[in-house]
C-alpha positions in Angstrom: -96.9 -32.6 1.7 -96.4 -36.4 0.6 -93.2 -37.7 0.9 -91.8 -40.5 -1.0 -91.3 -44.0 0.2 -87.8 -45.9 0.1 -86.8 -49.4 0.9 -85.7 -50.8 4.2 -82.5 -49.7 5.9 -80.5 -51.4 7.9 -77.8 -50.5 10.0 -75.3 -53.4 10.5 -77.6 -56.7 11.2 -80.4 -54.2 12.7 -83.4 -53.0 10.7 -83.3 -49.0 10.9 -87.0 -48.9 11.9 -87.5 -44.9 12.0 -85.5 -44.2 8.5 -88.6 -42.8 6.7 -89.6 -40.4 9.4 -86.2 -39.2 9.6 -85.7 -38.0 6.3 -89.3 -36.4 6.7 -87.8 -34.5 9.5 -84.7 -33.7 8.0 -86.9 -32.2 5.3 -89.2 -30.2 7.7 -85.5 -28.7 9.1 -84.4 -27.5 5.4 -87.7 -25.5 4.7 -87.7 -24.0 8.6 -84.3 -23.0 7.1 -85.7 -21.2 4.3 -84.1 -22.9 1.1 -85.2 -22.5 -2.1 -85.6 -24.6 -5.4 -82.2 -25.5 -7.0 -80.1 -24.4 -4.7 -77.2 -25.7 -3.7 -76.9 -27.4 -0.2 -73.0 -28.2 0.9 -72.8 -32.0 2.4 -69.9 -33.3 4.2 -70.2 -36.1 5.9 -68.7 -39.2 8.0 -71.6 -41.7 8.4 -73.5 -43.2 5.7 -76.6 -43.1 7.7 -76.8 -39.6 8.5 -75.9 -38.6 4.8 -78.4 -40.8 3.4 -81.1 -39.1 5.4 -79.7 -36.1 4.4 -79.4 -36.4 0.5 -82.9 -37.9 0.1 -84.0 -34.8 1.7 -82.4 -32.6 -0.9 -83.5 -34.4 -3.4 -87.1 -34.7 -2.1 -86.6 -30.5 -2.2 -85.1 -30.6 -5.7 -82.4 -29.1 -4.2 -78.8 -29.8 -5.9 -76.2 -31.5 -3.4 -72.5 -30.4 -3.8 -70.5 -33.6 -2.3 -67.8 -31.7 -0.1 -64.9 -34.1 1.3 -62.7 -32.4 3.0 -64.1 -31.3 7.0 -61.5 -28.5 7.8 -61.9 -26.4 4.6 -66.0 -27.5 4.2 -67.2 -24.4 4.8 -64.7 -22.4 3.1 -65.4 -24.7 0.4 -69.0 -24.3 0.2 -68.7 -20.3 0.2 -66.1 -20.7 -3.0 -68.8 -22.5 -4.4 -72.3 -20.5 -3.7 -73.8 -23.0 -1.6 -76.5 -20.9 0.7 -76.3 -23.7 3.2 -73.4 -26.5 4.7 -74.5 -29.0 6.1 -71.9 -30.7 8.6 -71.8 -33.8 10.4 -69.3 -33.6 13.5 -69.2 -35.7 16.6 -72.7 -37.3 16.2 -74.4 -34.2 15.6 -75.6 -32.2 11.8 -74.6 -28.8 11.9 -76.9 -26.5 9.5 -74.5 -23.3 8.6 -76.1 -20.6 6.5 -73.5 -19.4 3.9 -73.2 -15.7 2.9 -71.1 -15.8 -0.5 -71.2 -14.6 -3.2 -73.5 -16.6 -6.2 -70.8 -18.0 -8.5 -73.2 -20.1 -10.2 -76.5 -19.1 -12.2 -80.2 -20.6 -12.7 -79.3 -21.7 -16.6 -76.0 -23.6 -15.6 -78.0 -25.4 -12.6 -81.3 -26.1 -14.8 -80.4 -29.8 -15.4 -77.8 -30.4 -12.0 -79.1 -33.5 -10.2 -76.1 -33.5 -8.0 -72.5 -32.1 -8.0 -69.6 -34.9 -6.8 -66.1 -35.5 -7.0 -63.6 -36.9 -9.1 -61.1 -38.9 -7.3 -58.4 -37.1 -8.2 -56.2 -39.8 -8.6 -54.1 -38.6 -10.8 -54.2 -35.0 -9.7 -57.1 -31.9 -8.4 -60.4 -33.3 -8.2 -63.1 -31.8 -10.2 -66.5 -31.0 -9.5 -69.1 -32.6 -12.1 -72.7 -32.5 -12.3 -74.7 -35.5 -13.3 -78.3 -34.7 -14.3 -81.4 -36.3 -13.7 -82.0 -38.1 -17.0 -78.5 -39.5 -16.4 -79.1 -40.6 -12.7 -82.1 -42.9 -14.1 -80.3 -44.6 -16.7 -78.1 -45.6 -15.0 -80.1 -47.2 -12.3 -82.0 -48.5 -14.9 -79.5 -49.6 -17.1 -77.4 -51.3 -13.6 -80.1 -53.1 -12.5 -80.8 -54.7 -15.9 -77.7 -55.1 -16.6 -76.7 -57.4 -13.5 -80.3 -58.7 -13.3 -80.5 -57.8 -10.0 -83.7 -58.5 -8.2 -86.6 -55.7 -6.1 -86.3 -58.2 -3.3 -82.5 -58.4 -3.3 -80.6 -57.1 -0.5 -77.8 -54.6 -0.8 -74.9 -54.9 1.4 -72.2 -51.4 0.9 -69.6 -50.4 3.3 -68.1 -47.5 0.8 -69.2 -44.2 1.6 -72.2 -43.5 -0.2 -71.1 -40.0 -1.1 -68.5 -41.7 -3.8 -69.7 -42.0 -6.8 -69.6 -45.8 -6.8 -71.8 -45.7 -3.9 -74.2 -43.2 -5.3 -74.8 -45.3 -8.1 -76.0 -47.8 -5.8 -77.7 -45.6 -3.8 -79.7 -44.0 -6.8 -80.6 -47.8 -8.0 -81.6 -48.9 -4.3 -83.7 -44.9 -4.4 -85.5 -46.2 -7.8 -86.6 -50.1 -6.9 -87.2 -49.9 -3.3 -84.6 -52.7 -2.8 -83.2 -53.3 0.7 -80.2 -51.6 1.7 -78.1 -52.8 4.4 -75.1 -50.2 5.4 -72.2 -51.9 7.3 -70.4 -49.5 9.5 -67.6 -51.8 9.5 -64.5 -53.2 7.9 -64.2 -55.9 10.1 -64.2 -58.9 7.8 -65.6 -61.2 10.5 -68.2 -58.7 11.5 -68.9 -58.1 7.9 -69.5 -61.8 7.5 -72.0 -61.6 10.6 -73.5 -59.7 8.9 -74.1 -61.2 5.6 -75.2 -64.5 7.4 -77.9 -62.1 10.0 -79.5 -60.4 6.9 -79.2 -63.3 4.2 -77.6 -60.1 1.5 -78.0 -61.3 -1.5 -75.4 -58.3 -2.9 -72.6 -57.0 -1.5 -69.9 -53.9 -3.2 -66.5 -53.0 -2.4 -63.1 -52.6 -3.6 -60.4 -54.7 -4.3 -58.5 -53.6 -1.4 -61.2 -55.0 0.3 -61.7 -58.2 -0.8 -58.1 -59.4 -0.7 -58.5 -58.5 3.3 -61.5 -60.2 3.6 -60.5 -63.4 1.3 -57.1 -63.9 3.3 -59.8 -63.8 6.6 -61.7 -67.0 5.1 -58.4 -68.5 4.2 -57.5 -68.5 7.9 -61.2 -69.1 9.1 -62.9 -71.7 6.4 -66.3 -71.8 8.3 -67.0 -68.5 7.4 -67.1 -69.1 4.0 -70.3 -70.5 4.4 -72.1 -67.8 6.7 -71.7 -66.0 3.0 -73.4 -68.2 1.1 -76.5 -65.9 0.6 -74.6 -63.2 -1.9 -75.8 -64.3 -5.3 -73.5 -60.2 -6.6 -70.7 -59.6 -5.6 -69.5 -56.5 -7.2 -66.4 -54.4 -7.4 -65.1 -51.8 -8.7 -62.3 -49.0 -8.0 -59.6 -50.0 -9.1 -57.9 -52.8 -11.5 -59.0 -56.7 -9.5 -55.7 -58.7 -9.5 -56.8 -61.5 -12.0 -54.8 -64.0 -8.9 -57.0 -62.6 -6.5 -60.4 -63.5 -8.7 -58.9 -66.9 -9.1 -58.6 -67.5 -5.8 -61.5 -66.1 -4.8 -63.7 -68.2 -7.1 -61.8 -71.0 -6.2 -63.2 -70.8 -2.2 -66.2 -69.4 -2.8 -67.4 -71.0 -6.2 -68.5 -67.3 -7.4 -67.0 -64.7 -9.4 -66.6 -61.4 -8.3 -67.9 -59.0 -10.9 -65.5 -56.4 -11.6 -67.1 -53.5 -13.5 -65.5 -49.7 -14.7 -66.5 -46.5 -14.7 -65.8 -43.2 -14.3 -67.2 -40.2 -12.8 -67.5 -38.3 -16.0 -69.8 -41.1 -17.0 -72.1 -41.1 -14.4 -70.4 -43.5 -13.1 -70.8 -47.3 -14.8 -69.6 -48.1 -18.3 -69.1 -52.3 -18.4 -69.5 -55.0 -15.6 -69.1 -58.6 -15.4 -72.6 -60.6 -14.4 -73.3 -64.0 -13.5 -74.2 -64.9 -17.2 -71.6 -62.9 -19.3 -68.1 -63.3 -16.9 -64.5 -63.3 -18.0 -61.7 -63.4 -15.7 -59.4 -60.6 -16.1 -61.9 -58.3 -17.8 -64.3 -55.6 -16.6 -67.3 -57.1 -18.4 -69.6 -56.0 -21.3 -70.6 -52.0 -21.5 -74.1 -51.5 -20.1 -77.0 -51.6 -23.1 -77.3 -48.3 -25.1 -73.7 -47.5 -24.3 -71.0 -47.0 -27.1 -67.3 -47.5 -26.8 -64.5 -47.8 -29.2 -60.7 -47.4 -29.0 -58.3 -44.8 -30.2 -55.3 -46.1 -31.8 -52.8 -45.4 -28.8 -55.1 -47.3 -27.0 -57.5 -45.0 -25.2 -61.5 -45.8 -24.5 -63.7 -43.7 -25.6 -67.4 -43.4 -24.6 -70.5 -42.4 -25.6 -72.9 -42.8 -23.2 -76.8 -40.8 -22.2 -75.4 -40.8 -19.0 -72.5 -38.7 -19.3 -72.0 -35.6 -16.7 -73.9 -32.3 -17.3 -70.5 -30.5 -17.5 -67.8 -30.2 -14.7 -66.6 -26.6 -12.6 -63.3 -25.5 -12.1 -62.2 -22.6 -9.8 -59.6 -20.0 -11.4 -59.3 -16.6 -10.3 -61.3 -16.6 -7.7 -64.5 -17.7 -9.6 -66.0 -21.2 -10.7 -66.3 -21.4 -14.1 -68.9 -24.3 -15.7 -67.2 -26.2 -18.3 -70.3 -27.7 -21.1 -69.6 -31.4 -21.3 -68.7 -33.1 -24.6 -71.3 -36.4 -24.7 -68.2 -38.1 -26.4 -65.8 -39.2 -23.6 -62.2 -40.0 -23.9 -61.5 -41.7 -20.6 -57.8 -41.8 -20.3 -57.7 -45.4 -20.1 -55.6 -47.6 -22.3 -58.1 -50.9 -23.0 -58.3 -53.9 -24.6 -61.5 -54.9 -26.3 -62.0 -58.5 -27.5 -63.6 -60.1 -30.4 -67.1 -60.4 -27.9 -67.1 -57.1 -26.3 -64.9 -58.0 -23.2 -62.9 -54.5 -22.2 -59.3 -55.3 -19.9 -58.0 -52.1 -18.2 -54.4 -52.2 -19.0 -53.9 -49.0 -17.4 -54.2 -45.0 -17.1 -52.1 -42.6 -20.0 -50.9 -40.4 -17.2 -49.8 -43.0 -15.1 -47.6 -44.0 -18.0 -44.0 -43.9 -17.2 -41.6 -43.4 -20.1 -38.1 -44.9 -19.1 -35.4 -45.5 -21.8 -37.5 -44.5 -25.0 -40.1 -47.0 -23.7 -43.9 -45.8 -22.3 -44.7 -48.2 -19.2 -47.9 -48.9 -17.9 -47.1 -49.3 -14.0 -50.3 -51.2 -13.7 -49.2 -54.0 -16.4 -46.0 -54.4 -14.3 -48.1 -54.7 -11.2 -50.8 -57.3 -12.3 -47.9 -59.4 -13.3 -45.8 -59.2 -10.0 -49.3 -59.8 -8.0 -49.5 -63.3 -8.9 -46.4 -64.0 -7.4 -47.2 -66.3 -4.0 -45.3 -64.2 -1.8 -46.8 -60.6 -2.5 -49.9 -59.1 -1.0 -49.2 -55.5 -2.4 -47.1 -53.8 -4.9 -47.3 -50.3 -6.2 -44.6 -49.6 -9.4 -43.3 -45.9 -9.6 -40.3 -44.3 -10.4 -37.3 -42.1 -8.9 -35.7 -39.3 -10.5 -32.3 -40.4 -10.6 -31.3 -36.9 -12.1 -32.5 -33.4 -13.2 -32.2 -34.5 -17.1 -35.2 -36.9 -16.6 -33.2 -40.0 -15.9 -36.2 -42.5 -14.4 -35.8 -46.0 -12.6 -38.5 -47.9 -12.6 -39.0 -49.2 -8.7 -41.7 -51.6 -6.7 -42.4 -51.4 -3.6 -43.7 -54.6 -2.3 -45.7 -55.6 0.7 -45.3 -59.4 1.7 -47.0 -62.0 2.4 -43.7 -63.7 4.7 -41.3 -62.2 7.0 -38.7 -63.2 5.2 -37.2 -60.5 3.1 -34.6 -63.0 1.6 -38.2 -63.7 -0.7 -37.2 -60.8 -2.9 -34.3 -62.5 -4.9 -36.5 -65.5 -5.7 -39.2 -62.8 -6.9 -36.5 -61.2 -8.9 -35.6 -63.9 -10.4 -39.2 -65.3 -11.2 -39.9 -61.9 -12.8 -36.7 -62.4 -15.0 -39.5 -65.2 -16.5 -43.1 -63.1 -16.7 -41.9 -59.9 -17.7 -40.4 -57.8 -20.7 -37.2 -56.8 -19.5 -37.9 -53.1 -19.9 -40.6 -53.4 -17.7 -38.6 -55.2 -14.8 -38.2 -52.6 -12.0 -34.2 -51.6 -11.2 -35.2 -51.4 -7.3 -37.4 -53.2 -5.0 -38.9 -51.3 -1.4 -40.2 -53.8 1.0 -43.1 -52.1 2.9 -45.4 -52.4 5.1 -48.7 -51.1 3.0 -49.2 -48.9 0.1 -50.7 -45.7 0.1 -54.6 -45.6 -1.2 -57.2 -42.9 -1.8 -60.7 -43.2 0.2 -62.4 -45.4 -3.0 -59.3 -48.2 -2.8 -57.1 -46.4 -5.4 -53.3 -46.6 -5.2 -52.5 -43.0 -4.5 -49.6 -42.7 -7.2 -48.3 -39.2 -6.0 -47.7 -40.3 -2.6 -46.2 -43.6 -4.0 -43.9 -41.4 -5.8 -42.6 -39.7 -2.8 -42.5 -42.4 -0.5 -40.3 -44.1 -3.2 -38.0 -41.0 -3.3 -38.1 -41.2 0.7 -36.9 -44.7 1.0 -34.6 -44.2 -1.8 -33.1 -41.2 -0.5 -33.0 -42.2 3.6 -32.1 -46.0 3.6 -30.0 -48.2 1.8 -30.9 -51.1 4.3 -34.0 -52.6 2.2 -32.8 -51.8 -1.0 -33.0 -54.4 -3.5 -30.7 -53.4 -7.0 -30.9 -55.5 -10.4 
């Protein structure tokens, strides 16, 4: 049997030196285990390293991949779905489980499945989609073109590769053999160890992310240096605070390229590069991708890389859903005279308070370039059962001094539309995020309603 080759992998600063004959192996374990062509193989996973080895396998197989997050219902999970096999990764060992369910899904549904993965579920139950083949390799293709990225570069990632930001990468690094370098860390100094060890010339994470790592080189300059060898650095995730690209730039003397997607588009739609770069935007679409804008604001896409189709499980059955190759994303956008998009923000995160529909993220762009906050998430509390909303931030700071607020209110009073100014102000000590660096607006929701309804103490009225 011949086996395909891949790049280098590195784990941390160290090159991986036995990666190829360990995805042989794992391949030699699924046929001892008896699986078949297109079927699907359950993957849940805490390392990037064992689920790289792992995936490559499958695909080696042409066996479909169903991305399974959660690790207390994963098996349950993969027996809804018909997967014959879980794998599981649990205290430094792969479990192999052999499912006995019954086959929910069929040959003619699967014929063009690549791989199964997740929507985040941001805004509500995840879905399962399927991105084919053909859609997998235009998007590789149409990434690395698109950010003129390099066969010799080096790719830095410390998201989990089971994402759909990092499969992207992961598929691109699959196709042109590039370097791959996974960090096993969020340490920013370690991170930047790392960076200076393997000269990366690419590195990809959230914003989250880079606001911890830039306030690290604010307190420890010399490290800015030991980063000099990242000619990318990408982003994606979630909206980039246009203060934080600023600054960023502003110590490092290079952008960070902010890009969009969505799973349901396999994933990347627009990114900034080196030569086509405007703050505040998420770039140009990627080449042979169409987008225009409904007239309450929405992006639409078309796109050859949008998803096979997407399950959903009702009544005890999965039930595959044919995808529409015209996407309407469920963003509300801005696109410029040159092809720029801005995210302004999601239509169900709209909040409509007194007649008015609010986009919580407009609100919290503004209140971000305020000197004294780090974090701020804007929901709303239910002030009664008729729908009476008030619009409320809660704030992580940047100073200990809570007496900060007023001068934020009043600074506000200056930057924003007074419908959009929030009636009450939470100081707290971090927001709640999903795994890829999303604000998690349900639980900001109830932890408003929490601190609302238990404590007066840090309350801040206007």
């Amino acid at each position: 049997m011949s086996f395909k080759r891949y790049g280098k992998v590195y784990l941390n600063e160290q090159l991986y030196p036995f990666f190829q004959q360990e995805v042989q192996h794992q391949i030699y374990k699924l046929k001892s285990l008896g699986v078949n062509d297109k079927e699907v193989i359950g993957l849940n996973f805490k390392s990037n390293l064992e689920f790289l080895k792992v995936y490559l396998a499958c695909r080696e197989l042409n066996l479909i991949p169903l991305i399974i997050y959660k690790t207390l219902e994963a098996k349950e999970e993969a027996k809804k779905f018909g997967a014959s096999l879980l794998i599981k990764e649990t205290e430094n060992k792969l479990e192999y489980i052999k499912i006995s369910s019954k086959k929910f899904l069929n040959n003619k549904e699967l014929n063009n499945v690549a791989v199964i993965c997740r929507s985040s579920g941001t805004t509500g139950m995840p879905k399962l989609i399927a991105w084919n083949h053909n859609g997998i390799n235009f998007q590789s293709t149409a990434t690395f073109n698109h950010l003129n990225y390099l066969t010799d570069d080096k790719l830095l990632i410390s998201l989990p590769l089971w994402c759909a930001y990092g499969l992207s990468i992961l598929h691109m690094w699959e196709k042109y053999k590039m370097d791959l370098i996974l960090a096993d860390t969020l340490n920013p100094k370690h991170l930047c160890e790392i960076i200076n060890i393997t000269k990366s010339s690419a590195y990809d994470s959230t914003p989250v992310f880079y606001s911890f790592l830039y306030n690290f080189l604010v307190k420890n300059p010399n490290y800015v240096s030991k980063i000099s060898s990242i000619r990318i650095w990408g982003c994606g995730g979630d909206i980039l605070p246009l203060k934080l690209a600023k600054l960023w730039y502003n110590l490092t003397g290079k952008p960070i390229l902010d890009g969009y997607g969505q799973v349901e588009a396999g994933p990347n739609i627009s990114i900034n590069t080196l030569e086509n770069f405007r703050f505040g935007s998420v770039g140009k679409c990627l080449k042979n991708i169409q987008t225009w804008v409904e007239k309450d604001g929405e992006l639409v896409v078309e796109s050859p890389s949008i998803m096979e189709g997407y399950w959903v499980f009702e009544n005890g059955d999965y039930t595959f859903n044919i995808a529409d190759k015209t996407l309407y994303t469920g963003d509300i956008v801005n696109i410029d005279e040159e092809g720029y998009i801005k995210i302004i923000g999601r239509k169900k995160n709209i909040i409509i308070v007194n007649g008015y529909n609010i986009n919580p993220e407009t609100i919290e762009q503004t209140l971000l370039n305020h000197k004294n906050i780090e974090e701020v998430g804007v929901t709303y509390i239910d002030m009664n059962d008729l729908g009476h909303k008030k619009l409320t931030a809660l704030v992580k700071l940047n100073s200990k001094d809570t007496n900060i607020i007023e001068d934020i209110k009043k600074w506000s009073l200056e930057k924003l539309h007074q419908e959009l100014f929030p009636k009450y102000y939470f100081i707290i000590e971090s927001l709640p995020y999903h795994s890829n660096g999303k604000i998690d607006r349900i639980a900001l929701k109830n932890l408003a309603s929490q601190c609302y309804s238990s404590t007066q103490e840090n309350l801040i009225s206007y």
